[in-house]
Every structure is written in C-alpha cells, then in structure tokens.
N, C-alpha and C positions, 0 to 999 in steps of 0.2 A: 348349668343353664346354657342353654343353645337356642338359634334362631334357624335349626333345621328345619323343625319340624311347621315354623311357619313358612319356609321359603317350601316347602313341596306342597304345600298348599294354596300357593298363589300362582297366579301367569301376568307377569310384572308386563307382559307386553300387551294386555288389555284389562289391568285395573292401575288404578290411581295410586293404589295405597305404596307408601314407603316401602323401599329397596329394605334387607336386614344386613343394617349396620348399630353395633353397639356407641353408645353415647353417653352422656354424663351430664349430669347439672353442674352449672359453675360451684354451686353453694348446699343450697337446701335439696333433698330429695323430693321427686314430685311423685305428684298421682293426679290419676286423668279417671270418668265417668263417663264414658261414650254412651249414648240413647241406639242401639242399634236397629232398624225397622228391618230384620231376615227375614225368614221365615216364620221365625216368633219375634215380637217384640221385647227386647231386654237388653240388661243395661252390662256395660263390659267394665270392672273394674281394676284397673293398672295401677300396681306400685313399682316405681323405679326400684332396680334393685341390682347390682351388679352390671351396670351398661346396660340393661335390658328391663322393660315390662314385666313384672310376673304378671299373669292376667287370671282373670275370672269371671264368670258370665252368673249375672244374675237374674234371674227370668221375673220377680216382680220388683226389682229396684230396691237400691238401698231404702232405711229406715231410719227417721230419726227418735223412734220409741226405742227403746228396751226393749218393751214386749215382744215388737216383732223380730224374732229371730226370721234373716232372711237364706236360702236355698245359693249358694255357691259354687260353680262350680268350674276348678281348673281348668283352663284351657291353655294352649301354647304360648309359650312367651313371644312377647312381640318387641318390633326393635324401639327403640328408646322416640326416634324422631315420630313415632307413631300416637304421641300425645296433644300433638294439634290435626290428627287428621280428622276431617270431614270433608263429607261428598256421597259420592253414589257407586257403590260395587256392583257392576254390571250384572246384569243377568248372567248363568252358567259360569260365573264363576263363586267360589266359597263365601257363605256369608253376604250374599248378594244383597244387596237394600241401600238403603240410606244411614247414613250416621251423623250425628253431631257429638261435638263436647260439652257432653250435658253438665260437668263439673271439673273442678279444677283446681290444683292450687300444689301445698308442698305439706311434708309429712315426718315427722320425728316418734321415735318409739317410745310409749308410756312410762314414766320413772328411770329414764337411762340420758344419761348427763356427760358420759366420756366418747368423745365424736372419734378418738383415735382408731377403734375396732368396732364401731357403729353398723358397718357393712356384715362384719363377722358376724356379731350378734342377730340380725336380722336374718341371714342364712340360715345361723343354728337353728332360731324360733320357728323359721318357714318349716325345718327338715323336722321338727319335732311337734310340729304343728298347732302351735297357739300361736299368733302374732296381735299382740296389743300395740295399738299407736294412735297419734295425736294427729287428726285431718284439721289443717288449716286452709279450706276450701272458699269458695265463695258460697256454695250451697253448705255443701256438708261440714262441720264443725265437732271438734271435740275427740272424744275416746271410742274407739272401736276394734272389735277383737273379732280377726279369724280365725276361725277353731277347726281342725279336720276332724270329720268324723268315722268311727268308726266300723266302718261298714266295706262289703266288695268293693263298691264304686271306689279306686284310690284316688278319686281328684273331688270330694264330696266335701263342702266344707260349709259352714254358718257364717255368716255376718251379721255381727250382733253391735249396738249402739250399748254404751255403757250408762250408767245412771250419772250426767251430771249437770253443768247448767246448757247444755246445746240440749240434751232430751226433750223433745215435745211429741204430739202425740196428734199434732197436723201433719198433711198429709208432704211432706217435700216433695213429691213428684209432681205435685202440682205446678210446681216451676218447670214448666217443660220447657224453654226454648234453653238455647245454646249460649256459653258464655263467651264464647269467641267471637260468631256472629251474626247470634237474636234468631235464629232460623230454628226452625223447628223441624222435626224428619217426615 
C-alpha cells in the first residue's frame, strides 16, 4: 500500500485536500463515505487499513438492500487524515468539485474476535478479494461485503449489504447532507 500514486495526482499548492501522510486510529478502525460532486456524482468509500484509506468510488452510492448489489471501483489509496475532508477541489485539478462526509464511523470484520492480527487478516481478504465487515456508521449499519470481480478491469468490485436487521429497502441516499457539518455538496 502506497500514497504514490495519490501524491502524483495532486498539486498540494492549489488544493486543500491532505498532504500523504500515514495515520492510525487511537482504537477502532474507521471508514469514511465522501458525497463527491466531479464530473460524475459518486460516493468514495474508505476503509482504514494499514495507515492508509483503501478507497473506492461508487458511482450510485451505497445500498442498504441486499438486492442492490452496488458497482465499485478501486481507486488510489488516500492518506488516513483524509476522512474528515470536505471542501471544494478546484477546477483543473483531479477530482475537481465539491465533497462532504456523507458518512462515518468505525469498522470491525464479520465473525473475527482476535484483534492481535486483525490488520493481517484484513490484508489477506483485500489481496484475495472478499472483505466482509461490520459498519458502525451513523448512516450506514450492519454487514457488508466487498467482492472483486472477475473480469479485465483489476479494480472491479460489488458492494453488497448483507441480509440482517440494518437491511431496508428505503432509499439511504436520501440522507444527503454531511455528518460533520449539515452541508450538502
């Protein structure tokens, strides 16, 4: 995991967004749900994982059905301090638009109880591409699994809501403002 490949894609001297430095939660691992308004509207979704964001862009936003399996897809890790950002990415540069933290909170893996190699296992799942785990968010709640799929694209992957009692089948994007602060993009 590296924060190259997002530092050659920024110009730190005319955007806001976080310098790439790796970081750590005191405690619980987080995850962050950025609303990004680019070029297309979609939502960017970050798991802490080794001092770093693994990230992934979801172009119609998480789901809190089952049914909908939602379209995933890899994007570059981002640095850790980058889970309270919101603001405005200027024109001509990457990703230009507006952002808020459409969600937020912290994240344990599905049926796994020994925190001693918690990091390990979560690497292996990523490199083998299933990740199940438990979002304790403000929006989002409950069990969710990343799945890569198999196809060219190597950064193709599903985000799927499991069957349990957070599943409903209203729509959670309806909560569009920010949980940090009420704004909307």
């Amino acid at each position: 995991m590296s924060l190259h490949k997002y530092n050659l894609k920024r110009n730190f001297d005319s955007t806001s967004e976080p310098k790439a430095e790796i970081g750590k939660s005191k405690k619980e691992l987080v995850f962050v749900v950025q609303k990004h308004a680019a070029s297309h509207l979609h939502y960017d979704f970050r798991l802490e994982m080794g001092g770093l964001l693994k990230s992934w862009a979801i172009p119609k936003g998480p789901s809190m059905s089952p049914s909908n399996k939602r379209l995933a897809i890899m994007v570059e890790d981002h640095p850790y301090s980058y889970k309270d950002f919101e603001g405005t990415i200027p024109e001509g540069n990457y990703g230009a638009g507006n952002v808020i933290v459409w969600d937020n909170g912290t994240y344990t893996l599905a049926d796994y109880k020994n925190t001693d190699d918690f990091e390990d296992v979560l690497k292996s799942d990523l490199q083998n591409g299933h990740l199940s785990f438990i979002l304790n968010g403000k929006k989002l709640k409950g069990e969710f699994t990343l799945v890569k799929l198999k196809t060219k694209e190597e950064n193709t992957w599903l985000l799927i809501k499991s069957k349990d009692q957070y599943a409903t089948e209203e729509d959670i994007l309806q909560q569009y403002k920010s949980v940090l602060s009420n704004k909307t993009v």
